[in-house]
Residue, then its C-alpha position, 0 to 999 in steps of 0.5 A: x500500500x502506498x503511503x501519504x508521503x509516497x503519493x504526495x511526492x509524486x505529485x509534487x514531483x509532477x508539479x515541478x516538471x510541470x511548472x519548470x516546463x512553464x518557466x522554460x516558455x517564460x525564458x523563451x518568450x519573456x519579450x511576448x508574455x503578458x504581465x497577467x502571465x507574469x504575475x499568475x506564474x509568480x502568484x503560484x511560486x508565491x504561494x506554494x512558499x506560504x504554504x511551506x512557511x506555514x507548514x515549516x512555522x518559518x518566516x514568509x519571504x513574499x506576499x502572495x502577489x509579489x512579482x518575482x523575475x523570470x530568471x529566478x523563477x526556476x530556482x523558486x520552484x526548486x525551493x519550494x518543491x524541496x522544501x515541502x519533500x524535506x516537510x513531508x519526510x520529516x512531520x506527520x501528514x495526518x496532523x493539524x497545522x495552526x497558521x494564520x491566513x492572508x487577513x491574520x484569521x487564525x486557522x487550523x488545518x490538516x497538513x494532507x489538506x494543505x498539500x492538496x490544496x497547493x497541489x490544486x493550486x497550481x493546477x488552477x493556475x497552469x491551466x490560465x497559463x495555457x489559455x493566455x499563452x494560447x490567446x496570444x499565440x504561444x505555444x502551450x506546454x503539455x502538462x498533463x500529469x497522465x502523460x507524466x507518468 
């Protein structure tokens, strides 16, 4: 039987392909991308480090809209992915987290919720990647995860 950490990490594993695939395009057509593009691909990295943040109890080093350079973009996700691994092969993903969230309400959480929600997350925003790329006449990156596996 497969563990929470062993689905987990093969998820996120796939959410970095496919979102380092995303960043490919972005360093390939950084002159003809959209702000919105821009600022959604950077709204997912930033988020998924507000998670780990939380997740972590460490302190958050963006805002959830912050514009973040292309050229790091890459690196970002790297963080993020493996920050959450070393989360998920260090703590119990059954437990509850308490954090507080955007407007400072407190809250408690399931760390599988969470990861889920991350998961999700950038699920969403890949698929407004796709459809501003295509609008404007970019390529789209394949990133379905059954084709991952």
């Amino acid at each position: 039987m497969i563990t929470f950490q062993e689905f987990f990490a093969e998820k996120f594993e796939f959410d970095l392909h496919a979102n380092l695939a995303w960043t490919e395009q972005f360093e390939a057509f950084e002159d003809t991308l959209s702000q919105y593009m821009i600022r959604s691909m950077s709204h997912m990295i930033n988020v998924h480090h507000i998670w780990n943040s939380r997740l972590l109890q460490t302190l958050q080093e963006s805002e959830l809209w912050d514009v973040l350079p292309i050229a790091f973009m890459a690196e970002f996700h790297r963080e993020n992915y493996q920050q959450t691994l070393n989360f998920m092969e260090n703590y119990s993903l059954e437990e509850k987290i308490n954090y507080h969230d955007s407007e400072g309400v407190a809250m408690e959480k399931q760390t599988l919720d969470i990861l889920y929600h991350v998961l999700n997350h950038s699920n969403y925003h890949r698929a407004q990647l796709a459809k501003e790329a295509r609008d404007l006449g970019l390529p789209v990156v394949s990133a379905n995860f059954i084709v991952f596996k």
